[in-house]
C-alpha positions as CSV (number, residue, x, y, z in Angstrom):
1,X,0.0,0.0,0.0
2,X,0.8,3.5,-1.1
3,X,2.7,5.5,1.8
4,X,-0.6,8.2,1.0
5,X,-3.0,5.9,1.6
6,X,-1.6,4.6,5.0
7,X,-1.8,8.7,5.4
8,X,-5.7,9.0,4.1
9,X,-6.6,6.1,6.3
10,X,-5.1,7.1,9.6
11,X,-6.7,10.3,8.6
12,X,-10.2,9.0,8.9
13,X,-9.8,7.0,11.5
14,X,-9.0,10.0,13.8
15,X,-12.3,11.8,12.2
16,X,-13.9,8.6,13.2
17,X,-13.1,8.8,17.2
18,X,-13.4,12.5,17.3
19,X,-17.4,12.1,17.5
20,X,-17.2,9.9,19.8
21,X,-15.0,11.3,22.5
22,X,-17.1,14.8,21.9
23,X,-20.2,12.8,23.4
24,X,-18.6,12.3,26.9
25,X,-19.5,15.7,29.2
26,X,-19.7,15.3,33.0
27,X,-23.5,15.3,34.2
28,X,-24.3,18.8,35.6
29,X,-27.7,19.8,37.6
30,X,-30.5,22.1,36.5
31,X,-32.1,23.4,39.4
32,X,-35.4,24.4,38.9
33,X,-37.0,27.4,41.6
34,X,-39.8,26.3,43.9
35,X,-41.5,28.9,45.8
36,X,-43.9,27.3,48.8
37,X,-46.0,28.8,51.3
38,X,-45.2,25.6,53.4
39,X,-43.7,22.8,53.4
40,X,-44.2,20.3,50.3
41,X,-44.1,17.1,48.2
42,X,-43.9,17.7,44.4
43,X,-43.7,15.2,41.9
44,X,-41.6,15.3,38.5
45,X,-42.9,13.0,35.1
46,X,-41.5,12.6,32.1
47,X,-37.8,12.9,31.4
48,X,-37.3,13.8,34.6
49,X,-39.4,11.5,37.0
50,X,-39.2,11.6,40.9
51,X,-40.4,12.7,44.0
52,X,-39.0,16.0,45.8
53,X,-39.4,17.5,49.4
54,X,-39.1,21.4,49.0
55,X,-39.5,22.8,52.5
56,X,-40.4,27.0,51.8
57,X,-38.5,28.6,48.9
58,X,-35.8,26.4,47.4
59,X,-35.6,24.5,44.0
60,X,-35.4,20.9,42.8
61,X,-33.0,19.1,40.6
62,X,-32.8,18.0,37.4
63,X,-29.7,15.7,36.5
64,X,-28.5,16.2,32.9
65,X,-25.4,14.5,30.9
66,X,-25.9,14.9,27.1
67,X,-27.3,18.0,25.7
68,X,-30.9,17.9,24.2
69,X,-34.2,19.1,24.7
70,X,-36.1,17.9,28.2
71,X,-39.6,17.8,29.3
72,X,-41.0,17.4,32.5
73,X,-43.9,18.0,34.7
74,X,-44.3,19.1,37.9
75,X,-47.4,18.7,40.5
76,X,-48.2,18.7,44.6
77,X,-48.8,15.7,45.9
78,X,-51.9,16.7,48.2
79,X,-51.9,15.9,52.2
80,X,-54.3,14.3,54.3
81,X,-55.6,17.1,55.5
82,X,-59.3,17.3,55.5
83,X,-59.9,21.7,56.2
84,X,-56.8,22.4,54.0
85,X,-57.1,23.1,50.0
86,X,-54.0,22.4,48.5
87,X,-53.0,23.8,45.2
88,X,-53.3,21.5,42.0
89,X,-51.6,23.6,39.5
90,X,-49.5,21.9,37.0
91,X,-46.6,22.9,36.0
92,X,-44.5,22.3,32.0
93,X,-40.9,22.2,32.4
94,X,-39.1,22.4,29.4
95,X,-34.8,22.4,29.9
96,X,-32.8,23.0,26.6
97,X,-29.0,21.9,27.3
98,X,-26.3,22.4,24.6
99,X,-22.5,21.8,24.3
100,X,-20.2,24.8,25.3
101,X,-17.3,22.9,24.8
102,X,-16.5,20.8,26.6
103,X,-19.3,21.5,29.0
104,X,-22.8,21.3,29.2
105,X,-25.1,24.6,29.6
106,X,-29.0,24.6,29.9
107,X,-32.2,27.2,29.8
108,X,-35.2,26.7,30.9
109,X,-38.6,27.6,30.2
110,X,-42.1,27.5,32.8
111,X,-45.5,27.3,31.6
112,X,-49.5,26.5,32.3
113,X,-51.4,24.8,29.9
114,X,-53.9,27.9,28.9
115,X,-52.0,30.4,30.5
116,X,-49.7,32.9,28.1
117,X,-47.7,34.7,30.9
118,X,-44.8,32.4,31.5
119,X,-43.7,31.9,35.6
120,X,-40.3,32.9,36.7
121,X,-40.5,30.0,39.1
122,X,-43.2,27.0,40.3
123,X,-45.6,28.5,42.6
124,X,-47.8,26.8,45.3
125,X,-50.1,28.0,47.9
126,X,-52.4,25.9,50.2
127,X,-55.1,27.3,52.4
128,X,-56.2,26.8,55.2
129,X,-60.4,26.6,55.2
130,X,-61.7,28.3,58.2
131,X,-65.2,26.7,58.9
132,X,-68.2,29.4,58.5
133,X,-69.8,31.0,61.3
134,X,-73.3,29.4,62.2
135,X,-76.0,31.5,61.7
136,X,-77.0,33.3,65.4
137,X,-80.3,31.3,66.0
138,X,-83.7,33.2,66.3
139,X,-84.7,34.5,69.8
140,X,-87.9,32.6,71.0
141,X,-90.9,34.0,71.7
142,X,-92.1,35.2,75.0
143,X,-93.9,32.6,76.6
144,X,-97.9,33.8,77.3
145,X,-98.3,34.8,81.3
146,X,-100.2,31.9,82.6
147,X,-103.8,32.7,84.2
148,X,-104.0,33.6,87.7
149,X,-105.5,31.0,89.2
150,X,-109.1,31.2,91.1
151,X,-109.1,32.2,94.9
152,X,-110.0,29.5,97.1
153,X,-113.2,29.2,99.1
154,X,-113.1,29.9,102.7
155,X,-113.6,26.7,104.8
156,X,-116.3,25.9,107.3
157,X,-115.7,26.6,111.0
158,X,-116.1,23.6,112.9
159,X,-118.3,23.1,115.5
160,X,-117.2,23.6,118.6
161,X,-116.4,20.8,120.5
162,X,-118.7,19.2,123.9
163,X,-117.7,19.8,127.0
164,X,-116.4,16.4,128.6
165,X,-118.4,15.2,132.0
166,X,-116.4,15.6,135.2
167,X,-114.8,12.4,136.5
168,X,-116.3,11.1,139.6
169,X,-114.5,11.6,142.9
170,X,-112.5,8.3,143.9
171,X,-113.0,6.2,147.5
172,X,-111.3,7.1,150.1
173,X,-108.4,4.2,150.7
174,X,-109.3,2.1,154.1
175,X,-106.9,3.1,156.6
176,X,-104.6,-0.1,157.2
177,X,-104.5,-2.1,160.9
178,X,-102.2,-1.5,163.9
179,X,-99.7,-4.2,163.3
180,X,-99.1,-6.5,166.5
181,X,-96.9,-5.9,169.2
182,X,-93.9,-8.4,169.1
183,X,-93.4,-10.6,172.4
184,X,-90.4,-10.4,174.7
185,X,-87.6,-13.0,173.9
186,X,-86.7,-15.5,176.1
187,X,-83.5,-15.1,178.6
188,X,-80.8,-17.5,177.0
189,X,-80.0,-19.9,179.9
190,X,-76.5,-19.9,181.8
191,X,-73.8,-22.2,180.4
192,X,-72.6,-25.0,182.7
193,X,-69.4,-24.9,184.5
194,X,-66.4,-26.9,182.4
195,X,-64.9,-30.3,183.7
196,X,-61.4,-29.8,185.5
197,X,-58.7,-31.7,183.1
198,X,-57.1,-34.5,184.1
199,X,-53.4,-34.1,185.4
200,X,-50.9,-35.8,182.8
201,X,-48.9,-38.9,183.7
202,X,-45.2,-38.7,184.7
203,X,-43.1,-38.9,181.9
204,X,-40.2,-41.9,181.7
205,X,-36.9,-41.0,181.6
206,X,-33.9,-42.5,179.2
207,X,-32.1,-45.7,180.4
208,X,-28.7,-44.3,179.2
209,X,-29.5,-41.2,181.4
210,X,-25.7,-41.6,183.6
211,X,-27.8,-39.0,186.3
212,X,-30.7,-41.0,187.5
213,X,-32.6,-37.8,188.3
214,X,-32.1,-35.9,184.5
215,X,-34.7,-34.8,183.3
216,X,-33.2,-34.4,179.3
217,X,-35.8,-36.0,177.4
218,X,-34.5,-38.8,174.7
219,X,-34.0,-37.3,171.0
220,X,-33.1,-40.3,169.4
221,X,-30.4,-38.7,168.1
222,X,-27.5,-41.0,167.5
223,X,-24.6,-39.6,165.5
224,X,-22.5,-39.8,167.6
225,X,-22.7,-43.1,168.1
226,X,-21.6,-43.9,164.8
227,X,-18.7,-41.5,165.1
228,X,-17.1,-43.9,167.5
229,X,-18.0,-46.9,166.0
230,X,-16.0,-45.7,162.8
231,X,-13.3,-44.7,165.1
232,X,-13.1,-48.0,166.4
233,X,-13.2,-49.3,163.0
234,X,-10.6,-47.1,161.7
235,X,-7.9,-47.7,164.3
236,X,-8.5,-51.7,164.6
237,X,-7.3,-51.5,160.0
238,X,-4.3,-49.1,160.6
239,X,-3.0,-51.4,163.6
240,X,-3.8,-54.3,161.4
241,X,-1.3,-52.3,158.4
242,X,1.3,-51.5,160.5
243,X,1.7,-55.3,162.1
244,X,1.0,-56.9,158.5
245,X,4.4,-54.5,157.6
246,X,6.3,-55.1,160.7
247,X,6.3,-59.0,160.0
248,X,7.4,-58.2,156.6
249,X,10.1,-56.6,157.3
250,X,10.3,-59.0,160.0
251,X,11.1,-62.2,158.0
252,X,13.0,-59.9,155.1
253,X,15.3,-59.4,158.3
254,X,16.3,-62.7,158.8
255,X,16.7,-64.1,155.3
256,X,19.5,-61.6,155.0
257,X,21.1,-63.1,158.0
């Protein structure tokens, strides 16, 4: 091949990829004003399709990354409540982006269906309903003064009553009798003169008495008694002990001999 082909060829092949690498622009965001006299949802269709909080003034987004022509619209998503009207407008969106280089730049026009003058921005107002004030209810009639009623008749005056009889005069009680004189009692009679006691017999004195004429009376006491009967006893054992060990020593005595 011809050194000016190779040339031509490498030629087109560049006018090829040019195109191509034009197409690549980094995605930039169309915001879109939103003016709110409260809080509110709003809800995007079309090429642009989502659902947006804008809380007051403030704007919502539109993502674009290749120029063109794009349509979307906007509405309020109504609340649940029941005394509040909430607007339904619905807004056209349409964004026109275009190369500027290697960047992306965009307009943007707002409409109404019907409605020639276009809005700056998206506009919506709820209201509030305040409840109408019930009619202030009739004043009722005077009620009729009743009758008066009839004066009563005057009642009879009894008779007046008969004089009750006087009560006879009652008996004179009888006067009661002289109760009897009670008699003298009889003198009690003089007790007898006692019996003189006997004189006790002489008492008998103790056999062991040493003095014939004592007159200690026996106790039957005899302790010590007993004290020299174990006397006794103990001295006849220890003479018994001390002969037993003087015959002992005794006969040990005379073996040694």
């Amino acid at each position: 091949m011809k050194k000016w082909k190779r040339s031509l060829l490498l030629m087109l092949g560049v006018l090829i990829m040019l195109p191509t690498a034009a197409l690549a622009y980094d995605e930039i965001e169309v915001e879109i004003p939103v003016t709110t006299n409260e809080a509110c949802r709003i809800e995007l269709s079309g090429d642009a399709e989502g659902e947006q909080i804008i809380d007051g003034t403030g704007a919502f987004v539109v993502p674009v990354s290749h120029p063109g022509t794009y349509t979307c619209q906007v509405r309020q998503i109504p609340g649940d409540d029941e005394n509040k009207t909430y607007d339904e407008r619905v807004y056209n969106v349409t964004i026109f982006v275009e190369s500027d280089g290697d960047d992306l730049k965009s307009a943007t026009i707002i409409y109404i269906d019907g409605v020639s003058e276009k809005p700056i921005s998206l506009t919506f107002e709820n209201h509030t309903d305040t409840p109408d004030t019930p009619d202030t209810p009739d004043t009722p009639d005077t009620p009729d003064t009743p009758d008066t009623p009839d004066t009563p008749d005057t009642p009879d005056t009894p008779d007046t009553p008969d004089t009750p009889d006087t009560p006879d005069t009652p008996d004179t009680p009888d006067t009661p009798d002289t109760p009897d004189t009670p008699g003298t009692p009889d003198t009690p009679d003089t007790p007898g003169t006692p019996d003189t006691p006997d004189t006790p017999n002489t008492p008998n004195y103790h056999k062991n008495n040493h003095t014939k004429g004592s007159n200690i009376p026996k106790t039957g006491d005899n302790s010590r008694l007993w004290v020299w009967i174990g006397t006794l006893a103990g001295t006849v054992v220890l003479l018994a002990v001390i002969l037993i060990a003087w015959r002992r020593r005794k006969s040990h005595g005379g073996e040694k001999k």
